[in-house]
N, C-alpha and C positions, 0 to 999 in steps of 0.2 A: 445660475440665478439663486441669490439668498432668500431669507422670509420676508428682511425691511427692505426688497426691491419693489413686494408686495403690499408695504405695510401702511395702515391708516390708522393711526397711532390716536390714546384718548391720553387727555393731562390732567393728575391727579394731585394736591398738593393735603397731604395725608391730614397733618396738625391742623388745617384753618379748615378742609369738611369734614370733621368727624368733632370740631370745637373743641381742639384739646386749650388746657391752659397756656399761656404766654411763657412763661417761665415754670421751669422742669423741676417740679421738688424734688425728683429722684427719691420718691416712694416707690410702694409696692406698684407691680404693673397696673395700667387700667386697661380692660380690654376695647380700647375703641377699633381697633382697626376690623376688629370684625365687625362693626357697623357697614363698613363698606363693603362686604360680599357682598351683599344684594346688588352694586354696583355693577358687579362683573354682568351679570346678564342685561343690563342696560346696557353697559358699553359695547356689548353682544349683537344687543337689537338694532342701533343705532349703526352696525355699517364698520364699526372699530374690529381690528383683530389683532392691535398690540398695544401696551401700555406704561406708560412714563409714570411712574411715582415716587417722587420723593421731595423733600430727605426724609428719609423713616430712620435712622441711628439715632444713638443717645446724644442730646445735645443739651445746652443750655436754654435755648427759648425760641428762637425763628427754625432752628433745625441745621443754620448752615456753621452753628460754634461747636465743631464735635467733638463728644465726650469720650465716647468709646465705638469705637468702626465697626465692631462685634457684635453688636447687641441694639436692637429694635429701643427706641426709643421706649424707656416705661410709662409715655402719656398714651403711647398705642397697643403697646401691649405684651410679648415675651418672643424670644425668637421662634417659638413652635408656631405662634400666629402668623409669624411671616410667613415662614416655610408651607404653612396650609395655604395661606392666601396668594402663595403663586402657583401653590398646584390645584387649587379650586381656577385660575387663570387659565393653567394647561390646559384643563378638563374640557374648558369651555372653546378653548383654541383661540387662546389671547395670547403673546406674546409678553413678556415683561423686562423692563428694564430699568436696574437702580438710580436714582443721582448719587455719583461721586462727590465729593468734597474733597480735593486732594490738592488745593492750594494754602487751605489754611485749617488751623482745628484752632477750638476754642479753650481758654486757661483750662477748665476741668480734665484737659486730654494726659494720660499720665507722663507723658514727657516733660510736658509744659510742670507737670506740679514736682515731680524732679527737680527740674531745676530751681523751682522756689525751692525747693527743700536742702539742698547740695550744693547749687550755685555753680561757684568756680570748677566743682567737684564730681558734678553729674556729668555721667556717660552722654548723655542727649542736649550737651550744651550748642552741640554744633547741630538739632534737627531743624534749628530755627535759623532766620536772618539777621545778621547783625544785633548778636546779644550782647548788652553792652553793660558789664556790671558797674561802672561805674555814671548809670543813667539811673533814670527812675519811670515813675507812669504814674498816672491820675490812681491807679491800686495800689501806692507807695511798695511796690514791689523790690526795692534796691535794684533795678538793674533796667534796663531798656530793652526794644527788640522793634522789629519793623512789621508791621500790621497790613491790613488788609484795608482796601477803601477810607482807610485813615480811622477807623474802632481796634482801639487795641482789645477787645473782644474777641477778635480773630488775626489770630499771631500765625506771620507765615512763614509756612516749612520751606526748609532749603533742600529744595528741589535738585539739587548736586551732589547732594550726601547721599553715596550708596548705602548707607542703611534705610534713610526713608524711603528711596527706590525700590527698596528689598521690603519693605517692610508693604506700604504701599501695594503692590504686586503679590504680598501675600493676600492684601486685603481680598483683592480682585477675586484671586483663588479662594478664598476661604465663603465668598459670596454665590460663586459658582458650587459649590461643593455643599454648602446648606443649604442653598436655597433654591438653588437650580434656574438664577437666573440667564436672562439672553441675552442681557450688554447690557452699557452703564452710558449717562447723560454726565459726561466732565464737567463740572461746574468753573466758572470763570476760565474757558482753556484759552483765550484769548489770551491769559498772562500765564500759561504753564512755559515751563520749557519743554523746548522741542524732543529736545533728550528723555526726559521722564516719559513725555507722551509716548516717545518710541518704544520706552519699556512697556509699557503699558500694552502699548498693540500687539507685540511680542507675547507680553503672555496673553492678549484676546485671542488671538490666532492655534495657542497651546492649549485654552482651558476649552474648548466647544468649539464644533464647528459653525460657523455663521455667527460667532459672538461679535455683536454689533457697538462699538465705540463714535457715540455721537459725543460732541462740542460747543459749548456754549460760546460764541463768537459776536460781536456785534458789528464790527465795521474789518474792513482791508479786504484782500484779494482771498478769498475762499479756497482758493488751493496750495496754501502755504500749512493750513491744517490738514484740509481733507486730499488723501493721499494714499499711495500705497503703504509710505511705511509709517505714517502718522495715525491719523484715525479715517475713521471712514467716511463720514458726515457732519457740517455744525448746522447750528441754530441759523434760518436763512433771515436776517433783519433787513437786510435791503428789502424783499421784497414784503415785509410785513409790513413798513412803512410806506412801499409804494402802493399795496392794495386798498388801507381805509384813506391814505393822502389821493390819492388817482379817484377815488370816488368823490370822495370830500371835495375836490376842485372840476369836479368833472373833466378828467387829462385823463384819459387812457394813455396816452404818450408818457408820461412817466411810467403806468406800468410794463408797457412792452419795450420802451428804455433798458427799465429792468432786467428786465427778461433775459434780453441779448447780451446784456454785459454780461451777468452769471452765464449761459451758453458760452461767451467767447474763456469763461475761466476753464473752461474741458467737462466733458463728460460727469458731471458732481450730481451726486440724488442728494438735495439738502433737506433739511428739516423744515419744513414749510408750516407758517402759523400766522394767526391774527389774532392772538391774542395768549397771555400765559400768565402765572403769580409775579410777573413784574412788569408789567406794564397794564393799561388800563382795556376793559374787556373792548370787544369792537363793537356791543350796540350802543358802550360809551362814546365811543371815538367817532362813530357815523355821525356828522351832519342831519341825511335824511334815511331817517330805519329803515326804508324802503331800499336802500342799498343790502341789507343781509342777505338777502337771494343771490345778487350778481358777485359780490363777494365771496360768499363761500362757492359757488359755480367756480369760477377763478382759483381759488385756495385749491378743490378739489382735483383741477382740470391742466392745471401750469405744470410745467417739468418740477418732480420732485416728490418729496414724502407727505402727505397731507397729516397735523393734529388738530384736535381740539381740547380746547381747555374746558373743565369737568363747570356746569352748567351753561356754559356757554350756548350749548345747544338748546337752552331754554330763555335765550335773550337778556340774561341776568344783566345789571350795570355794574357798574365797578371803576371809580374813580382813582387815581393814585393820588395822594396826599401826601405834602412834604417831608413828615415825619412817621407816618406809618403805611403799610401797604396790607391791611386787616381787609380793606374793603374788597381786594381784589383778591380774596385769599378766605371766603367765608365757608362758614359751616350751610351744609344745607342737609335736608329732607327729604330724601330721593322719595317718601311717600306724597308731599306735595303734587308730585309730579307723576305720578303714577298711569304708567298708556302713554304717555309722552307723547311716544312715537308714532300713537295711531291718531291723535285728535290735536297736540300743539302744533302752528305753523311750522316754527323754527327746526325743533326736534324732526317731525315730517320733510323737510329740507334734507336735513344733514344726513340721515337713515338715507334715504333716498339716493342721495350721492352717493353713501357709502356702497349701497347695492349696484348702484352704477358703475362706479370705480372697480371694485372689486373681481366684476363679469366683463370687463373692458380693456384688455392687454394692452391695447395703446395707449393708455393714461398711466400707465405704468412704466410704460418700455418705450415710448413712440418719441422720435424727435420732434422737434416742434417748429410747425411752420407759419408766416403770420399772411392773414389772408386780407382784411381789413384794419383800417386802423385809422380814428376819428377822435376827437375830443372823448365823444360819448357812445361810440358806438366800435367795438371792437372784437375779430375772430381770428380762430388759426385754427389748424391741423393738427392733428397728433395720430402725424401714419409708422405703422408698423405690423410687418409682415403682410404686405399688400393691401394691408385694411387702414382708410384713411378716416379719422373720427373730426368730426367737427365743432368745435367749440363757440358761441356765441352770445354775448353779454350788451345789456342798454343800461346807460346807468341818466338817462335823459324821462321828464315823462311824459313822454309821448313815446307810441311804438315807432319801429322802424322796419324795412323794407329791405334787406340786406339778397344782392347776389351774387352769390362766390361760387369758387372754380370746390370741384367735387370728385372723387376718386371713384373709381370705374367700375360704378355697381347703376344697377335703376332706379334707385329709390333709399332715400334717408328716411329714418324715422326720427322726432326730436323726442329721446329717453325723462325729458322732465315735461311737455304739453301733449305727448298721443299724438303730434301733428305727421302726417307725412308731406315727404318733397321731392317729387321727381325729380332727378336728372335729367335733365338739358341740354345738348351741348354741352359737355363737360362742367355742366353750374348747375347749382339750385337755388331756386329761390327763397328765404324765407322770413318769416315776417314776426320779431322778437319785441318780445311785449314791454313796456316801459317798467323803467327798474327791475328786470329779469332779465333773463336769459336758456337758453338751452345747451342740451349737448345731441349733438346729430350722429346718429350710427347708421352705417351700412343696414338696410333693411335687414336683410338674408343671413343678418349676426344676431337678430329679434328672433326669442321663442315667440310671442306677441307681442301685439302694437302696445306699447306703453301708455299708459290714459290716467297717469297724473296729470292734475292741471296746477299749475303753479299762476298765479295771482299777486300781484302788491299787496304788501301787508299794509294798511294803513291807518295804525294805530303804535305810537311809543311803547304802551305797556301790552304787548302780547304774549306777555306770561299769562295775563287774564282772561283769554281768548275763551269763548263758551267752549264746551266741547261740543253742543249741537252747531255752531259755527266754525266749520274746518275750512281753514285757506284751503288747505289739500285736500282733495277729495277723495283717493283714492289710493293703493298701497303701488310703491311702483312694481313693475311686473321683472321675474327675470332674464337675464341673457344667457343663450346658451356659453355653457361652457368652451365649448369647441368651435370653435366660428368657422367659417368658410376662406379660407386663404381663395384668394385672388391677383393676378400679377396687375398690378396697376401702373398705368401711363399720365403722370399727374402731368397736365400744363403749366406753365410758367405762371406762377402765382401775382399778381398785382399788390402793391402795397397803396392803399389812399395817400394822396396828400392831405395832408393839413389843411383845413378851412382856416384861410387870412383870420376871417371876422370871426372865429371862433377864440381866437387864440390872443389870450389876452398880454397887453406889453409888459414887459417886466418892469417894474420900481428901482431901480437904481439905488443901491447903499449907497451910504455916505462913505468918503474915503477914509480909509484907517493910516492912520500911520505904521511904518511898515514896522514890523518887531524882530528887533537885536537877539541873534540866538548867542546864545553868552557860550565861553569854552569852559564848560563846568559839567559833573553827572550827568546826565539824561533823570537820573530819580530826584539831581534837584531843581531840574528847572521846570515851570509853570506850564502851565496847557497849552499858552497861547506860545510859549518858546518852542513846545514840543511838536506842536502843527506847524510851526514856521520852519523847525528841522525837517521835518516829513515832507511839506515839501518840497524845499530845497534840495533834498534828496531825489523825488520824486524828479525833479526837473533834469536831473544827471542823467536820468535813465532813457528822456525824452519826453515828448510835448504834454504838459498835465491839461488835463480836459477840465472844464468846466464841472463834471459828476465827480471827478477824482478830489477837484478841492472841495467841493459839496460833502465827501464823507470825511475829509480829513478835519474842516471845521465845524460837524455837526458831532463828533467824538469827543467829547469833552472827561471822558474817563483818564484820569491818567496812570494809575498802571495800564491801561491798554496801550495810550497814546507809546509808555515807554516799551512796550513789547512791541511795537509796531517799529518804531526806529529800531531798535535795536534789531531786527529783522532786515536791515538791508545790510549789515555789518557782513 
């Protein structure tokens, strides 16, 4: 067992909370990043014990045009401040791990200004893609090259060139060696190549033991990255979209869809999230707020690695806009917020879980079994080593009356209401509150009865919640460390049907005309040629599902789309 088998990771995005400038004068250092110590013990309190931050390098202005791989960004501060502020992390028994950048750097990278300088002549002609001296760019730079997301801002390395491999892989080493971190979060690996990755996990597995290699992935099969000899974990977006969509439409059925697909990809701990600096926060994205309970219940309780993104825990909004992503990416106050934990709903939620998770081996370790399953009313299991934990969520508001089969003790406690529930005939009964939910443990795994009461929040802005007004009322209590193993004899679990009249028809698109995949590059053809390859592909291999054409045309990135075809090659 490693640490991220254990890990409940907090998302830091350094430049937008700590309000550095947009664009980098590369002046003298400014010491912001030590604004964020004080963070470390909130992410402490809250239930967290690892953490994602980045991009902290020198770059040009968002963090991902990097300037020099070496060196702390001089909006945050000098490398001695990194190196403290991961060992003020250890101290506290946080975990840490960098964002990589290793698909593209930005012009200021000294390669890049080589070759403006040498041209035809510079060593590092070939560290990029397709330099084309007799092109040009919007920089009237005399020569061309192939970019990233279409900003020639971020010119992309070639990734087959054993000196960037080698170069690259010093990085990895040279990050370990100063700063003593625990793995890195690959940016865009969705379009790395396979091969670089492999170098990569190669040297994770040389520089530390347990050094953890997560993946920024959006869409295809999860186990073409995460792997033995690739990396270890991506970013899981299928189920970030099925947790606030499955609310939002009241469909549990999409998320335990979910679910089982990722289980049928193998044994994968993914990076589990609802929310990060690119996409819009989730008390934006709820419908009805009162979903933030059964939501993160779910986040913390489903197979895999739970984070959260750095205010989120205080119900912040955060809109995405078409041209900047500032909103989702803000400076904040951690004084504003100060006790968070003991008096805000949201913050009291998430703490809570985290204490839960934490003291709770099955949420960790346990396979996952589905025990109910309704538009709005949805459970499952997570047994492991004879102890079987029960998960239960309402995203309806009205309570509900739920009775499910139960692993072979007397008595459940529910770790977020105090409530107990006998066993029964192999069931218990219990009775989960509208827009909440619980989690059920084995009594006899309780130091004491838990006597949090969780509540509907029911107000939009409960960032403003009085503090003599606490949803929560009370701290959760802990679990013992050591549980009571028991050999359990679980009965054949039942799955619900679908309620007819819940289940609304679907609208019929309009038909398309079908689109011509032309015999040209895969880099030059269109989104809609490159989904129409993918499938077609997809169809060679056998029957494509309905979910399967769902992710290939809701992909509309196309270097993904072209890493993706080019994957079945």
């Amino acid at each position: 067992m490693a640490w991220y088998d254990e890990a409940i990771f907090y998302h830091i995005y350094p430049l937008g909370l700590t309000g550095a400038p947009k664009q980098n004068p590369y002046e003298v250092p400014d010491y912001r990043l030590q604004s964020i110590l004080p963070w470390i013990s909130h992410i402490k309190s809250i239930g967290c014990n690892a953490l994602y931050i980045g991009p902290l390098f020198e770059s040009v202005g968002h963090g991902y045009e990097t300037t020099d791989y070496k060196k702390l960004d001089s909006r945050l501060g000098d490398n001695k401040d990194l190196k403290n502020f991961v060992a003020e992390c250890h101290a506290q028994g946080i975990r840490v791990i960098f964002d990589g950048v290793f698909n593209h750097t930005g012009r200021d990278f000294f390669a890049f200004k080589d070759i403006q300088k040498n041209r035809e002549n510079s060593r590092y002609k070939d560290w990029y893609c397709n330099v084309n001296f007799w092109g040009n760019t919007e920089y009237n730079d005399g020569f061309s090259y192939e970019n990233w997301g279409g900003y020639n801002l971020l010119v992309k390395l070639n990734q087959h060139n054993p000196e960037v491999q080698n170069y690259i892989c010093d990085v990895i080493r040279f990050w370990v060696s100063e700063f003593d971190i625990d793995g890195i979060r690959l940016d865009a690996a969705d379009v790395l190549d396979f091969n670089y990755m492999q170098c990569m996990r190669r040297v994770a597995n040389e520089v530390k033991p347990d050094f953890w290699l997560m993946g920024e992935v959006i869409h295809g099969d999860y186990n073409r990255w995460a792997n033995e000899n690739t990396l270890h974990s991506v970013t899981n977006y299928h189920l970030h979209k099925a947790l606030y969509s499955g609310h939002n439409d009241h469909n549990y059925f999409e998320i335990a869809h979910t679910v089982k697909r990722l289980n049928d990809m193998g044994n994968l701990k993914l990076y589990n999230f609802v929310d990060n600096h690119d996409v819009e926060r989730i008390h934006t994205k709820l419908t009805n707020k009162n979903h933030f309970t059964p939501v993160h219940i779910l986040l913390y309780t489903l197979p895999g690695i739970p984070s959260v993104y750095y205010g989120s825990e205080f119900g912040i909004e955060g809109k995405k806009e078409r041209y900047s992503d500032d909103s989702l990416r803000p400076a904040l106050n951690l004084a504003d917020y100060a006790d968070a934990a003991e008096w805000h709903p949201y913050t009291k939620l998430i703490a809570a879980l985290g204490k839960i998770r934490r003291n709770t081996p099955a949420l960790s370790y346990g396979d996952y079994k589905e025990l109910r399953l309704t538009n709005c009313q949805y459970a499952f299991a997570r047994n492991y080593n004879g102890q079987s934990v029960i998960v239960t969520v309402n995203n309806a508001d009205n309570d509900e009356t739920m009775t499910l089969p139960a692993g072979n003790c007397a008595e459940y406690v529910g770790a977020l209401s105090g409530t107990k529930a006998a066993v029964t005939n192999g069931s218990i009964t219990v009775t989960v509150k509208a827009n909440s939910g619980d989690i059920w443990i084995p009594a006899e795994s309780a130091k004491e009865t838990y006597d949090v009461v969780m509540e509907p929040v029911v107000t939009e802005k409960v960032e403003y919640v009085a503090k003599e007004e606490p949803i929560v009322t009370e701290a959760v209590q802990e679990v013992v460390e050591e549980t009571v193993v028991k050999a359990v004899m679980e009965p054949e679990i039942p799955v619900a049907e679908p309620q007819p009249e819940a289940v609304a028809e679907p609208i019929p698109e309009p038909a398309k005309a079908p689109v011509t995949i032309p015999n040209k590059p895969y880099e030059e053809m269109t989104v809609e040629e490159l989904q129409a390859a993918i499938l077609e592909r997809m169809a060679k291999n056998g029957p494509v599902t309905d979910q399967m054409k769902k992710d290939v045309t809701e992909n509309v990135w196309h270097n993904s789309l072209v890493t993706w075809i080019k994957s079945f090659n």
